[in-house]
N, C-alpha and C positions, 0 to 999 in steps of 0.2 A: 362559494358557489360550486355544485356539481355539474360538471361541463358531459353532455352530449355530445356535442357536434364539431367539438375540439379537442384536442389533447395537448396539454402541456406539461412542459418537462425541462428542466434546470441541469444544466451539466456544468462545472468547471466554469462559471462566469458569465454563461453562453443561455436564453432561454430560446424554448423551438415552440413554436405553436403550429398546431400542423391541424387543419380545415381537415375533417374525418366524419364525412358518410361518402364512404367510397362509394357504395351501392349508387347513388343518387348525382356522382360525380363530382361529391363537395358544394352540391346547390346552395345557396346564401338563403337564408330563412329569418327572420325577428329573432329564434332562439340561439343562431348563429351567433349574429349581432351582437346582442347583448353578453354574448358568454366571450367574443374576443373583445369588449370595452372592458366586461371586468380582466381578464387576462391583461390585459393594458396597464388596466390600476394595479394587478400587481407588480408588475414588473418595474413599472414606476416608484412603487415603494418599497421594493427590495433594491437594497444597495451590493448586493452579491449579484447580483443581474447586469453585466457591461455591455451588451449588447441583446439585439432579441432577432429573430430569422422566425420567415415565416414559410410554408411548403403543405402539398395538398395531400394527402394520402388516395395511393392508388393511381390512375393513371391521367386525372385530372386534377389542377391548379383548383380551379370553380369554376365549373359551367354555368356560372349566371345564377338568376333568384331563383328558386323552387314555383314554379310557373304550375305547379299540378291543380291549386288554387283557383288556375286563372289570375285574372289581373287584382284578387283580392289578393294573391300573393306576396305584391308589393305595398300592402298596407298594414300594418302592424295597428291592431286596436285596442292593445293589452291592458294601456292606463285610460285610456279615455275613447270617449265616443268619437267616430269621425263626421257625424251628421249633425245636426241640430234639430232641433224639434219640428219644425218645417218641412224636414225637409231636405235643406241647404247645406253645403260642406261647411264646416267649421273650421275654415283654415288655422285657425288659433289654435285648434286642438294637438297635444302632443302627438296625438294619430296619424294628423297632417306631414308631420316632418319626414322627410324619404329615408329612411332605417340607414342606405347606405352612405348618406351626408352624418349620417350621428355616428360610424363608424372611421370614416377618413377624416371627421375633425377630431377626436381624440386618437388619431392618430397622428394628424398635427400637433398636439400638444405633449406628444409623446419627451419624454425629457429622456430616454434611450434611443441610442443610431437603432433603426431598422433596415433589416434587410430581407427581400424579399427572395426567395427561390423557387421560382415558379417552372412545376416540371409535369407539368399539361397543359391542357385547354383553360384560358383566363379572358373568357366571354362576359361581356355587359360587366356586371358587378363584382365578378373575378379578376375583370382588371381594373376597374374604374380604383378598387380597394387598394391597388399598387401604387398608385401614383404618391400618396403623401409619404410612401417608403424610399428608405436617403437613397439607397441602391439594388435596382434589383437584377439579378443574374438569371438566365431561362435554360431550360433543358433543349436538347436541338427536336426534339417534340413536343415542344410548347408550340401552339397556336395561340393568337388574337382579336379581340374584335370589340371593338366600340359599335353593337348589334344595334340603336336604339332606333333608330328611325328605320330599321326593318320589320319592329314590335309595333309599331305605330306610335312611337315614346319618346322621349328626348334622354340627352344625358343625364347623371347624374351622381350619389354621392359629390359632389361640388366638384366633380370632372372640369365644368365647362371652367374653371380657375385653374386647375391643377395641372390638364395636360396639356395647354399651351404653354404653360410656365417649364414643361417639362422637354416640351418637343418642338415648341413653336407653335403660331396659330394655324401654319398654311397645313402641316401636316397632320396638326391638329384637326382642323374640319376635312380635310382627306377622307381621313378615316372613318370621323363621324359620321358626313353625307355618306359613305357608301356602305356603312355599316357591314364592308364585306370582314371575313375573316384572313388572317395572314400569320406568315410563320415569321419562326425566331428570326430569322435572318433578315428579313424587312425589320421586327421591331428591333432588331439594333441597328441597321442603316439609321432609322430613323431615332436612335439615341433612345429610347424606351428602355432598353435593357443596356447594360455593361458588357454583358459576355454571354458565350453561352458554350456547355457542356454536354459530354455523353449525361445520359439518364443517372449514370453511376457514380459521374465526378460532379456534379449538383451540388448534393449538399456537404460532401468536404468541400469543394470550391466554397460557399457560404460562411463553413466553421473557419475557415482560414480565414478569410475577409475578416469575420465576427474577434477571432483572437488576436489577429492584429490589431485592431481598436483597444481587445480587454487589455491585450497584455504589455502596452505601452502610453495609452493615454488617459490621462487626468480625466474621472468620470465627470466632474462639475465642468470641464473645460469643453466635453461634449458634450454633454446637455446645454451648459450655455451657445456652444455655436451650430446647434442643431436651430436653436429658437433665433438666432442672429441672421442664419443663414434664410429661411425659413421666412420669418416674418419681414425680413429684408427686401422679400421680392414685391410686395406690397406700398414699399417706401417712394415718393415722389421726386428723391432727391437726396444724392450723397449725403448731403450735410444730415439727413437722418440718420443714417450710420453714423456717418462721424459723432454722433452727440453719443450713442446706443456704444460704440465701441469702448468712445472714450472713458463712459463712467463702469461698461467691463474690465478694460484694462486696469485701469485704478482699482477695482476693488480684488482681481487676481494675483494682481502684484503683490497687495498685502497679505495674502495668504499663506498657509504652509504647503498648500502644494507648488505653490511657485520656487518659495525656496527648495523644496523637495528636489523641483525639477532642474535649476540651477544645481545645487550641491550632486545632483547624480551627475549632472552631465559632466562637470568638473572631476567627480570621480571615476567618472567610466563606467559605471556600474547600472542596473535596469534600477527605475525608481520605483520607488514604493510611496505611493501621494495617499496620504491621511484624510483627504475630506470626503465627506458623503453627499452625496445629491438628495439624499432626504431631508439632510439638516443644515447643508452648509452654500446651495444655491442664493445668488445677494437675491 
C-alpha cells in the first residue's frame, strides 16, 4: 500500500510511524486508518521489527477526526452502504463500525511492544488511538482531551474499555464528562503517560525505550506477554492466568530461545535468541 497520511520507516530493529498531514494537524480520516492497520500488518510480519514508536509530524500528535466533513467525517462508507433501502441505518453494515474501534483493536492484537510519542495536541481520537499502546511518553507541549461529550458524541475507538483499564474509572469519566482539554503534567499525574520531555528529547527518549526491548528481549517472549498481559485484564480470576501462564511457560521452556537465554546468562555474554514471532509463536 502507498501511504499518504503516514510515513513509515525501519531503522535498526526499531519501526517509526509517524501520523503526516501536518497542514491539517494530523486529523484522523478512514484513509488514515486504514494505512496505520496495514502498517500494523507489517510490522507484525517483519521479524526485523523489535519494537514500533508512534509520533505526529509537526507540531501536533492528532487533533481528532478531520471534522471538515461534518459529522459524515466520522463515517467511513467505502465497503458498504450505511443506510438500507428504507431508509434505516444498517447497523450490520461494515460502515456502521467507528473507524477508530477498527484501528485500537488491531492495535490490541498487535504482537510488537508499542510505544507511543506523542509531542502535540492528542484530542478525541488522537488520544483515544493511544490507549492500546504498552507505553506512551509526551512532549511537555502535548495537550489532552477526551472532547466527546463537547461534540455532542460519546467515546470511542473502544475507549470506554481501554482508559479505565489504564487510568481507573473515576478519572477515567473526569475527563470524559468534562471533555475539558489538559497538559502533560495532568496526564501523567494521572498515569496516562510514563514521562515527559523537551520537544527535542521525545523521540530519542522513545528510541532508547524501543532498543532496550530490541536489544535484550526474546521477540516471541514479547509478543507472548504483550497478549498475556493485555488480554489478562479481561480475565475473572487468577486461576485464568494461572492455566494461560502455565501452558506458556511449558512451551517456552522447550524452546531455543530459553536455552539461548540460559546459556547467555551463564556466559555473561548479550544473547542472541533464534526464534521468530512469524514462525515460532505456540
Amino acid at each position: 500500500m502507498r501511504y499518504n497520511t503516514i510515513r513509515y520507516e525501519v531503522e535498526d530493529g526499531v519501526a517509526l510511524i509517524t501520523l503526516s498531514r501536518p497542514d491539517k494537524l494530523n486529523a484522523f480520516t478512514p484513509e488514515m486508518m486504514r494505512e496505520m492497520i496495514d502498517a500494523l500488518d507489517r510490522t507484525d510480519a517483519d521479524d526485523a521489527v523489535r519494537a514500533v514508536i508512534f509520533t505526529g509530524e509537526g507540531r501536533a500528535y492528532c487533533a481528532g477526526a478531520d471534522l471538515s466533513a461534518g459529522t459524515r467525517g466520522f463515517v467511513d462508507e467505502g465497503q458498504q452502504s450505511l443506510m438500507n433501502a428504507d431508509g434505516s441505518v444498517n447497523y450490520g453494515s461494515q460502515a456502521a463500525r467507528d473507524g477508530g474501534g477498527l484501528l485500537t483493536l488491531r492495535l490490541f492484537e498487535s504482537k510488537k511492544p508499542l510505544i507511543g510519542a506523542i509531542n502535540g495536541a492528542a484530542v478525541g481520537i488522537g488520544v483515544t488511538m493511544t490507549l492500546p499502546m504498552d507505553i506512551r511518553l509526551a512532549s511537555d507541549t502535548a495537550r489532552f482531551g477526551f472532547v466527546f461529550t463537547r461534540r455532542g458524541i460519546v467515546p470511542e475507538a473502544a475507549s470506554s474499555w481501554f482508559l479505565p483499564r489504564v487510568v481507573g474509572v473515576s478519572k477515567a469519566l473526569e475527563w470524559c464528562y468534562s471533555g475539558r482539554v489538559f497538559d502533560a503534567q495532568e496526564a501523567l499525574d494521572g498515569g496516562l503517560v510514563r514521562s515527559i520531555h523537551a520537544p527535542e528529547d521525545l523521540l530519542p527518549a522513545a528510541r532508547a525505550m524501543a532498543r532496550e526491548i530490541a536489544d535484550n528481549s526474546a521477540p516471541v517472549s514479547v509478543a507472548l506477554t504483550r497478549q498475556m498481559l493485555w488480554r489478562g485484564l479481561g480475565q475473572s480470576h487468577p486461576m485464568d492466568a494461572h492455566r494461560i501462564d502455565s501452558r506458556a511457560i511449558l512451551s517456552r521452556t522447550a524452546s531455543a530461545d530459553a536455552a539461548e537465554g540460559v546459556a547467555s546468562f551463564l556466559e555473561k555474554r548479550p544473547a542472541v535468541y533464534p526464534d521468530a514471532v512469524s514462525k515460532d509463536m505456540p
